[in-house]
N, C-alpha and C positions, 0 to 999 in steps of 0.2 A: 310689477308685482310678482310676487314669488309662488311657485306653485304650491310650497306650503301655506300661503295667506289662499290662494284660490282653493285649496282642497276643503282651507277652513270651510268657507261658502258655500261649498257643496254639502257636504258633512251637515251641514245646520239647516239646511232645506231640507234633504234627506233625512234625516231625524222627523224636521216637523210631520212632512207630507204623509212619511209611514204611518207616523200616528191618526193625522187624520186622517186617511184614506179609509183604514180599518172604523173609522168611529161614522161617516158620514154612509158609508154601506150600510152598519146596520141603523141611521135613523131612516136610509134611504126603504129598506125591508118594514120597518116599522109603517111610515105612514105613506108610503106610495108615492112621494114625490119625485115628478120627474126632475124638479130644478137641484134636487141633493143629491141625485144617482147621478146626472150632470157632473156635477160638481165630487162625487165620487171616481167618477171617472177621469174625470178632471188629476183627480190628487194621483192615483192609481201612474196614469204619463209621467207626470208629475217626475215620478219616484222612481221609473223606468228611466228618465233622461238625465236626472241626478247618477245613477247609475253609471249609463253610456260616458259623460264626462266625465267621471273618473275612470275607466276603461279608457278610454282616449287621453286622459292625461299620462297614466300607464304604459300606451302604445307609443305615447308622443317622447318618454323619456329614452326610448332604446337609444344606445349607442350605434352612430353609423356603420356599416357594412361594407361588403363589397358589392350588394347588388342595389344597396340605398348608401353611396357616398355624402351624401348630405345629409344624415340625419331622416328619423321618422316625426320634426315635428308639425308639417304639415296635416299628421294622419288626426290630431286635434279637431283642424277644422272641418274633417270629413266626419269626425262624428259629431258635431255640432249641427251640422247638415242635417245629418239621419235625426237628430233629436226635431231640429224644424218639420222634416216629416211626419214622424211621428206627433206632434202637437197636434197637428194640421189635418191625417187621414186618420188618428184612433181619435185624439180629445175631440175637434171640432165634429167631427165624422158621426161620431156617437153620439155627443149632446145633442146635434141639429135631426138625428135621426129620432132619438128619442123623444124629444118635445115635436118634432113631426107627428108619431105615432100616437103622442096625447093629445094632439089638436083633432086627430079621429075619433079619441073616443075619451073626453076628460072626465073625471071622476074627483072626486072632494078627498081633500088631504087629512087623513087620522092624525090624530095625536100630533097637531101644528106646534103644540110647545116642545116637543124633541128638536124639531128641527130649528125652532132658535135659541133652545143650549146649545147644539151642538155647529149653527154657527158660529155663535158666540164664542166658544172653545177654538172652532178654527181660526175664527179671525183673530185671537191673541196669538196663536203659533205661527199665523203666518205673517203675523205682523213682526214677529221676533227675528224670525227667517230674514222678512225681506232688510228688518235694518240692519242686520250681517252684511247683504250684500249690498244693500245702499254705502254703507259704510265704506267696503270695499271698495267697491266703483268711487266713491268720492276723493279718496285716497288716492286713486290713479289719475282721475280725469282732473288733478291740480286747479286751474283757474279758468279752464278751458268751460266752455255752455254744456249741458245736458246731452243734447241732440249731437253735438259736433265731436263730443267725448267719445259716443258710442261708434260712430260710422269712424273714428281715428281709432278707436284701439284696436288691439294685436291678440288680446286676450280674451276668446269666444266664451269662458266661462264666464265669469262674472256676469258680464252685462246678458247673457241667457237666462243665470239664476235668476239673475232683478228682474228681466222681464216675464220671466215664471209667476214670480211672487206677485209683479203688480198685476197679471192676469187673475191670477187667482184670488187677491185681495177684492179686483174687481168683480170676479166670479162673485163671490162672497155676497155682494152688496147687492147682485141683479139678483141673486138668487133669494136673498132674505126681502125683498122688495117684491118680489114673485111671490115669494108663500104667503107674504103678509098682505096684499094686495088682493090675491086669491081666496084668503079666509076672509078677509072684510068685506070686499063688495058682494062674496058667495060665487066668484067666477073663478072653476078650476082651470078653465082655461089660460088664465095668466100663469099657473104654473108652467104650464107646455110654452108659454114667449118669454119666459124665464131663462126656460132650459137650450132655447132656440139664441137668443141672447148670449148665454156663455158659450155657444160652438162659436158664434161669429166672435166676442173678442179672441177667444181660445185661434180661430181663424186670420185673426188679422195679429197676433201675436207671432203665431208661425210665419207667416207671410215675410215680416219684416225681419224675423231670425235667419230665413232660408237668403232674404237677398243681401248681408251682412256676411253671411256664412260663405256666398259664392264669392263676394271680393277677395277672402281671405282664401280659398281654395285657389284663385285665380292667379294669385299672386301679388302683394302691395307693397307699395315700396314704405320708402321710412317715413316721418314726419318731415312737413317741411323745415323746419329750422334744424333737424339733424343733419338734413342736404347741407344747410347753410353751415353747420361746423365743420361738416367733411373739408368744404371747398375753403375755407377760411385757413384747416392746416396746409391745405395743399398750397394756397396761397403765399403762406410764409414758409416755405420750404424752397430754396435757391434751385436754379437750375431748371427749372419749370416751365417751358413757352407759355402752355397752353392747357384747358382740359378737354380732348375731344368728345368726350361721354364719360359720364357716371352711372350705371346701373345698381339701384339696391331692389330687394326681394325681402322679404318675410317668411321665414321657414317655420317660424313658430313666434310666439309672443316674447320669446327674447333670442331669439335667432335672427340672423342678419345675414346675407351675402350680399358682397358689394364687390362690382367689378368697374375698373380706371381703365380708360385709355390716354394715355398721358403723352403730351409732345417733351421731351426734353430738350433741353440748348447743344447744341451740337458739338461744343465745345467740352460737354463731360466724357472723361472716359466712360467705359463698363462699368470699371470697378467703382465711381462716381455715383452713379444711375444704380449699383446694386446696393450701396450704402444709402441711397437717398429714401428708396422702394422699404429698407427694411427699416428708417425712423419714422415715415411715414405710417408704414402697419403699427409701429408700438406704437405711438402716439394716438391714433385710431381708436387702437382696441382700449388702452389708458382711459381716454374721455370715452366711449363709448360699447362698454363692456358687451352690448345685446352685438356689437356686429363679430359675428367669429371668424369669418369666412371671407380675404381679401383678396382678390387675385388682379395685379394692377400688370398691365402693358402698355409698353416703350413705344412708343408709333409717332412717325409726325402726322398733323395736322393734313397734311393732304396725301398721306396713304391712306388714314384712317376715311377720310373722304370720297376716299374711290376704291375705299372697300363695301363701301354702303351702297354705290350704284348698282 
């Protein structure tokens, strides 16, 4: 996916969330509700972390350096990190703090029909939003499962925003299920397990962003079946014993380093082995545009083995 198709994604969250944030504060000021100030706060992150990833996309586009020869595009998934953080110690932090402090002292919710327009309103926005980035993600993740799309991609935005929107989607649902539940049986208290309710998903959304976020900070290598083209060219390339190792890395969602230690036949000259190494890279980079970065070495099979002890 392109950073221009991910910025779209952003761009269309951010729109919605701004807007609701400002609408859900003031029905939150109106009737007291802890599950819409929740959900206020909610949108407020929200709109913060839309932010930080395009600032990270920004950061991630700099051209390499001398003191970053690789590229800043890992600097991405550090701000996708920060964004898990923040979900997790303001959103989850403050909803479960606030529906805390109303389970000490709950009070009856004024004017309960603001607060289902202005769910109402939010849930079309962020139903808009989130099928931008369903969209998106569907696009990438080809034929691959839900779950298996997410934990194999390269690309922390997308599958963030979606996770934003379906948090919020679901915020949405505890919260209007909370006020209305509240009004009817006459127990303000279910507003305060409303609002308790959306830290914890808002909780277990960050959770699952922050340990997605570390694999990519970590470093991952490619998909399996792009291992399996590498070694297929290398295959059909003469002169080959052997592959001692393949290393790849993700420097970003379309960034690649990839390092060969390669046995060649004994029998090539230099200059064999220097024409071999440079059909190899084009053909590489040819089929496989995301790897930029190929740094292949000549070693046999048991020097490369008793370089490892």
């Amino acid at each position: 996916m392109s950073v221009h198709a991910s910025k779209k994604v952003i761009y269309a969250a951010l729109a919605g969330n701004g807007l609701i944030a400002i609408t859900k504060f003031g029905a939150a000021s109106i009737t007291g509700s802890s599950a819409m100030l929740s959900e206020a706060i909610h949108s407020v992150v929200d709109t913060g972390n839309q932010i930080l990833l395009l600032y990270g996309l920004k950061r991630a586009n700099r051209p390499p350096d001398r003191r970053h020869p690789f590229g800043y595009g890992m600097e991405l998934y550090f701000w996708t990190f920060i964004v898990a953080i923040l979900i997790f110690a303001v959103g989850a932090g403050l909803s479960i703090y606030e529906g805390v402090d109303k389970l000490h002292s709950p009070h009856a919710i004024a004017n309960p029909v603001v607060n289902y327009v202005v769910l109402a309103v939010a849930m079309v926005f962020e139903a808009a939003a989130w099928l931008v980035a369903f969209n998106a993600f569907k696009e990438e993740k080809g034929n691959l499962g839900f779950l298996t799309a997410v934990r194999r991609s390269k690309d922390p935005t997308v599958f963030t925003v979606l996770f934003e929107d379906s948090a919020a989607m679901l915020g949405l649902i505890v919260a209007f299920a909370g006020i209305a539940l509240a009004e009817a049986l006459d127990l303000p208290i279910l507003d305060a397990v409303a609002s308790i309710g959306i830290g914890c998903i808002l909780a277990l959304t960050a959770v699952v962003l922050a340990y997605e976020s570390k694999g990519l900070l970590i470093g991952e290598s490619v998909a399996a079946e792009i291992e399996q083209g590498l070694r297929k060219i290398i295959r059909h390339q003469s002169g080959i014993e052997s592959v001692n190792e393949m290393l790849t890395m993700h420097l970003g969602p379309r960034d690649v380093l990839l390092n060969l230690s390669l046995d060649f036949a004994d029998s090539l000259s230099s200059s064999d082995v220097e024409t071999a190494i440079s059909g190899m890279e084009t053909q590489i980079k040819k089929q496989f545009p995301q790897i930029r970065r190929i740094f292949i070495e000549a070693q046999s099979w048991q020097g490369h083995q008793n370089s490892l002890r």
